[in-house]
N, C-alpha and C positions, 0 to 999 in steps of 0.2 A: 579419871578423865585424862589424857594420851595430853599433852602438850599445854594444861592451863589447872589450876589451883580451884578449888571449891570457890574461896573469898575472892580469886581476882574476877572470874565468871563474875561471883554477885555485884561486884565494885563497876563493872562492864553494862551488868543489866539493870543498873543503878542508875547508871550515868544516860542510857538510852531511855528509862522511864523514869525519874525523876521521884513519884511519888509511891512506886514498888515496895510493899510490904516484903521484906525475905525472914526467910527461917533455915541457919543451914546446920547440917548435924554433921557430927566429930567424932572419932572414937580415939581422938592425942588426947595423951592427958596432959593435964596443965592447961588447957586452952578456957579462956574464960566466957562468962555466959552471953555477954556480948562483946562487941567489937566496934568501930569508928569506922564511917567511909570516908573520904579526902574532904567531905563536905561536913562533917561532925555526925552525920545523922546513925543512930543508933543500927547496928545488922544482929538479929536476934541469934542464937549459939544455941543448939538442946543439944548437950553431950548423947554420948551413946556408953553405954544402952539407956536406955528408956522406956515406959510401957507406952501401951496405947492410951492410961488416963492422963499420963504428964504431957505427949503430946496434944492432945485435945486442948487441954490447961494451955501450951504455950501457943498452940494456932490461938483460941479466944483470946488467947492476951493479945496477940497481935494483931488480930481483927478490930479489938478497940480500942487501939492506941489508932493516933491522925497521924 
């Protein structure tokens, strides 16, 4: 993405929807499985690579989590 960050995007679509479930995926290493937005609220992390069963695993997780 030409002039903005994966995480500052999410922090941006955070702040315009408030209650946005996000999931963003990484292929840095070292980066952890989740993150903090300015608000405390949890931003979920799926490293890369990944299959398509751990993705399924982390959308459900985040589908029910409030």
């Amino acid at each position: 993405m030409p002039g903005m960050r994966g995480p500052d995007l999410a922090l941006r679509r955070r702040e315009m929807r408030p209650g946005i479930r996000l999931l963003l995926s990484s292929g840095h290493a070292g980066t952890s499985e989740a993150f903090r937005d300015r608000g405390g609220r949890a931003i979920q992390l799926l490293p890369k690579p990944f299959t398509p069963e751990r993705l399924a695993r982390k959308v459900r997780e985040l589908l029910d989590t409030e």
